[in-house]
C-alpha positions as CSV (number, residue, x, y, z in Angstrom):
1,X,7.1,-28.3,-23.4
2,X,10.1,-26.2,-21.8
3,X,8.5,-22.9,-23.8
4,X,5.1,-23.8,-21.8
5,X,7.0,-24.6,-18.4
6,X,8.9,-21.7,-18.6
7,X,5.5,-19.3,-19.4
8,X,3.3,-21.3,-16.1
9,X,6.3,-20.6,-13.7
10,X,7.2,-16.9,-14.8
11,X,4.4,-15.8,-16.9
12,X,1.7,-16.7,-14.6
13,X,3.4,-17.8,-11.1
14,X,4.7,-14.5,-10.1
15,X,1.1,-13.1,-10.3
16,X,-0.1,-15.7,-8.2
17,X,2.7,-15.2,-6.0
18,X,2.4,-11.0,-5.5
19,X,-1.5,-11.5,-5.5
20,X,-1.0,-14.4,-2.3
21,X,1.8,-11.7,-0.8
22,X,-0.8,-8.7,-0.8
23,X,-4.5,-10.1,0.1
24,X,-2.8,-12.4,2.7
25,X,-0.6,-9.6,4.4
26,X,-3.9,-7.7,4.8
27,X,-6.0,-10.6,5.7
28,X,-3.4,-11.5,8.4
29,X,-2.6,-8.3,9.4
30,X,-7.2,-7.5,9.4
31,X,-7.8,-11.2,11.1
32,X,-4.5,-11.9,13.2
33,X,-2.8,-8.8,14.3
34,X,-0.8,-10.4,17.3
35,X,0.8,-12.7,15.0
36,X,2.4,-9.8,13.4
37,X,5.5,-9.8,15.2
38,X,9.0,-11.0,14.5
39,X,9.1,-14.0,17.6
40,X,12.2,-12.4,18.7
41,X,14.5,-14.7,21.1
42,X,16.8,-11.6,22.1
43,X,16.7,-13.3,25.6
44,X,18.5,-16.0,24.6
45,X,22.6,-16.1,22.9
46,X,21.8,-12.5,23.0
47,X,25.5,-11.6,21.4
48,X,25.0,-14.3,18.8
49,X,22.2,-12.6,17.5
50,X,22.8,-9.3,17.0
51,X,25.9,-10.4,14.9
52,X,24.0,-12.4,12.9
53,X,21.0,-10.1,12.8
54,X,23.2,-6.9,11.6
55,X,24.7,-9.0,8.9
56,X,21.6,-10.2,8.1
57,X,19.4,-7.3,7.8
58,X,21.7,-5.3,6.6
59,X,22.6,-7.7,3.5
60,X,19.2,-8.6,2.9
61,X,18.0,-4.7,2.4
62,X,21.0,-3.8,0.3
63,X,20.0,-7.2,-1.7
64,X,16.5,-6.7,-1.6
65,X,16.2,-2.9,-3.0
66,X,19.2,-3.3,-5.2
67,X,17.2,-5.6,-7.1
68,X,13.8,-3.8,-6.6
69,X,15.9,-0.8,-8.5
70,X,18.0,-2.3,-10.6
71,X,14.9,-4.9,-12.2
72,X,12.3,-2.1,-12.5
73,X,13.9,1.1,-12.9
74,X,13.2,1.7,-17.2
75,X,17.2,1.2,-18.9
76,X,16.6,4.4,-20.5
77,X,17.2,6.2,-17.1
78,X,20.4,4.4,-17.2
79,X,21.5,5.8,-20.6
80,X,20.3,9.1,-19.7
81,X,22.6,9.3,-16.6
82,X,25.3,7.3,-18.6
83,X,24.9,4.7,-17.0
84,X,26.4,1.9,-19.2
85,X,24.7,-1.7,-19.1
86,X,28.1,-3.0,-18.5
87,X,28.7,-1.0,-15.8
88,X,25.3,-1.6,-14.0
89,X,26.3,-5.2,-14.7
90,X,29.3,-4.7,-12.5
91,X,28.0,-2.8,-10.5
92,X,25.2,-5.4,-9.3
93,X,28.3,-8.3,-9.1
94,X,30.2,-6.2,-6.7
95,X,27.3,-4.2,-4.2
96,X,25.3,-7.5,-4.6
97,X,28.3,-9.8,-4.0
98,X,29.5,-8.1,-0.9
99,X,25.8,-7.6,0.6
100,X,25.1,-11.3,-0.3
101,X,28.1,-12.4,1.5
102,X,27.1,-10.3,4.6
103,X,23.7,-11.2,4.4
104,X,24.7,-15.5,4.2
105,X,27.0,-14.8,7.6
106,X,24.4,-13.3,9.0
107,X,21.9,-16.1,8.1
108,X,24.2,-18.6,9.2
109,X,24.8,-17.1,12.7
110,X,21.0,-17.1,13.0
111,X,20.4,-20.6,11.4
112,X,23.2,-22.4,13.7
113,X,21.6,-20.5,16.8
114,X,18.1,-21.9,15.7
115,X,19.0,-25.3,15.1
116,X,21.9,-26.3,18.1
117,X,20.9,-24.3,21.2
118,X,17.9,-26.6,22.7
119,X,16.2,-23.3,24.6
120,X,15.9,-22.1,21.1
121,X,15.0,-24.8,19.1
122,X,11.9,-25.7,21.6
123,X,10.4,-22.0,21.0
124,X,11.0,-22.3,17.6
125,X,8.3,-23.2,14.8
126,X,8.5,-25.7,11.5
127,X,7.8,-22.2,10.1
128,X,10.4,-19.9,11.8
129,X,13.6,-22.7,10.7
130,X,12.0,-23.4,7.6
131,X,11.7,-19.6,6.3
132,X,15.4,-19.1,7.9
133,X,16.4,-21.8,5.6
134,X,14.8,-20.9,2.4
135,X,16.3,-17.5,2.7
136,X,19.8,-19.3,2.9
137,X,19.2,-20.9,-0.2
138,X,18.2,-18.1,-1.6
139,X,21.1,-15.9,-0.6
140,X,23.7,-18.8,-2.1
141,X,22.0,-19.0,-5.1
142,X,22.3,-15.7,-5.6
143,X,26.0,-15.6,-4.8
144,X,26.4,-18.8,-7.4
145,X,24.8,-16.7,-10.2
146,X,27.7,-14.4,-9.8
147,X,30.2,-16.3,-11.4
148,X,27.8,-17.1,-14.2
149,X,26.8,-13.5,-14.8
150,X,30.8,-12.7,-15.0
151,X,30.5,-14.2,-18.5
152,X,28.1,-11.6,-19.2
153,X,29.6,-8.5,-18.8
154,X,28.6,-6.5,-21.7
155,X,25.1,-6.5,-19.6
156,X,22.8,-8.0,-22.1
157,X,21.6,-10.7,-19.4
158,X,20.9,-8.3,-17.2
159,X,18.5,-6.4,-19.5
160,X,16.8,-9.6,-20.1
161,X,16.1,-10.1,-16.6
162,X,15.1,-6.0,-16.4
163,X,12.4,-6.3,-19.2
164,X,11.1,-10.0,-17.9
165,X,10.7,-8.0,-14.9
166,X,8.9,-4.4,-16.1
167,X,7.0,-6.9,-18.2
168,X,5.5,-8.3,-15.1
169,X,4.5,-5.6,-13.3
170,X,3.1,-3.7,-16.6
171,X,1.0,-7.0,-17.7
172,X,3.3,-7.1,-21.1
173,X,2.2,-10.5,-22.7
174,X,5.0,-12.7,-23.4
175,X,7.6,-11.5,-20.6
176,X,8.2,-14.9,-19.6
177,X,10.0,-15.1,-23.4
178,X,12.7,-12.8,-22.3
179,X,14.4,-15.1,-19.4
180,X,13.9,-18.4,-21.8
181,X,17.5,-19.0,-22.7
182,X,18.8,-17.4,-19.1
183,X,21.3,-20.5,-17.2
184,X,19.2,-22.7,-14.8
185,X,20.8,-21.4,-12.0
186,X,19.1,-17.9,-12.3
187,X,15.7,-19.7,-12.9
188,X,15.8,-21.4,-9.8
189,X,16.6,-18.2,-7.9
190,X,14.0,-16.3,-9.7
191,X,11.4,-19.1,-8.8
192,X,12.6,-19.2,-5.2
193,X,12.5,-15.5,-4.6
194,X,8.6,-16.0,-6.4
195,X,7.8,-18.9,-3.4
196,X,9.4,-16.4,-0.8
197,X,6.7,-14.1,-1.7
198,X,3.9,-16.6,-1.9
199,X,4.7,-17.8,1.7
200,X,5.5,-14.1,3.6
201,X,2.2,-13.9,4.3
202,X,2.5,-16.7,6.7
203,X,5.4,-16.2,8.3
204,X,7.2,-14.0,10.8
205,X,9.0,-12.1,7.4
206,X,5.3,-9.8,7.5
207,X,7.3,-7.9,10.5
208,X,9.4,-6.3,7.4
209,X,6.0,-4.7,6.4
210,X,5.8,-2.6,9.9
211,X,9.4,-1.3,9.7
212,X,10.2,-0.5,13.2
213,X,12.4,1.7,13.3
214,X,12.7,2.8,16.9
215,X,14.0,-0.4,17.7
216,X,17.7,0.9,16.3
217,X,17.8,3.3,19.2
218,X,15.7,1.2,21.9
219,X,18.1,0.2,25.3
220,X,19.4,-3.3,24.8
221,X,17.0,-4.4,27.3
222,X,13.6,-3.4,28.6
223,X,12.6,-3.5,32.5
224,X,9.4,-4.6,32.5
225,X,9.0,-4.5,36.2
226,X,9.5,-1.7,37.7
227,X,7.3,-0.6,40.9
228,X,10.1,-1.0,43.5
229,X,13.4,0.6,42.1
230,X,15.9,-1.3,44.7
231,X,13.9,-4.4,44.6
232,X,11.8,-5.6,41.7
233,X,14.0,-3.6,39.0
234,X,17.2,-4.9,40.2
235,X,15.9,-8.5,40.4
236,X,14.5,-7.8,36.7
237,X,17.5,-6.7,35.3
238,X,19.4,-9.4,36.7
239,X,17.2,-12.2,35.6
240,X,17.6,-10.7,32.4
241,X,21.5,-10.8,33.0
242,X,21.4,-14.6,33.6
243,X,19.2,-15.0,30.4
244,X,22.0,-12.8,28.0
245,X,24.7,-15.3,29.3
């Protein structure tokens, strides 16, 4: 029973998952293309949220690509470059650890401004606080794993994780038998981080997909109004001022 469980929910899930992830980020993006937006409420506890969404973002990509790279890059690049498993072990603990910290601040900034400021919560959907908090589950489970992987610091758990992973994504039969063994706690993350793909289609996460990048150097704020430089500007820019307080 645990060998068939453990083969349904990483053998086949994560296919249903990444196909669900792809054909509905299409569809959506094909069917819905106003929907594809982030819902920002910059208006509103404007200084909250750039804390929050700094630590966030910033945490989250260092997380998120870490383990892109460090799952599917082939271990014999590592021991070409010398790499030792150990040391990628440690590695992982310490970029991952600090990132995941950052990243849980951040989400927690953005989570308490969600759920206790009243303008907020009103234009905020089931979906918007419920993604929020599934990626602050995620995050701590990550950071619980770390003291688990400390045990394992000759790497050997890690590689398990790398060829479970490679397995996947090369359609290897049996790659769910590598993580059979692994502690519960990474299970659960690993089948969290599967339903975070299986829902992005759906939420406001598919903004990651466009990666706006002029936004780092846009003007804090944008004057929409602007015919009458002494009058409508000004009054624009000070509504806006009330709104950031």
């Amino acid at each position: 029973m645990h060998e068939y469980l453990n083969t349904l929910v990483f053998g086949i899930y994560p296919y249903i998952a990444l196909s669900v992830l792809a054909v509905g980020s299409i569809v959506r993006y094909e069917r819905e293309p106003y929907t594809w937006r982030s819902g920002s409420s910059q208006l509103l506890r404007r200084k909250q949220l750039i804390w929050g969404s700094v630590l966030f973002h910033v945490g989250v990509l260092i997380v998120f690509f870490g383990h892109l790279v460090g799952l599917l890059t082939p271990i014999q690049i590592f021991d070409a470059l010398g790499i030792s498993h150990g040391a990628k072990q440690i590695l992982a603990i310490v970029v991952g650890g600090v990132a995941g910290l950052m990243a849980l601040a951040g989400a927690s900034l953005l989570l308490h401004r969600r759920l206790f400021d009243p303008r907020i919560r009103r234009t905020s959907s089931f979906g918007d606080i419920a993604i929020l908090a599934l990626l602050y589950l995620q995050l701590l489970l990550g950071l619980l794993t770390i003291p688990i992987s400390m045990q394992h610091l000759d790497g050997g758990e890690m590689v398990r994780f790398m060829t479970w992973a490679q397995g996947i994504f090369t359609f290897r039969t049996g790659a769910a038998d590598a993580i059979l063994t692994v502690h519960p706690i990474f299970k659960l993350h690993l089948f969290l981080g599967l339903t975070i793909f299986l829902v992005f289609p759906f939420t406001r996460l598919v903004h990651m997909l466009s990666a706006p990048l002029r936004y780092l150097w846009r003007p804090g704020y944008q004057v929409v109004r602007g015919r009458n430089a002494a009058g409508q500007s000004g009054n624009t820019k000070h509504l806006v001022e009330r709104l950031q307080r």
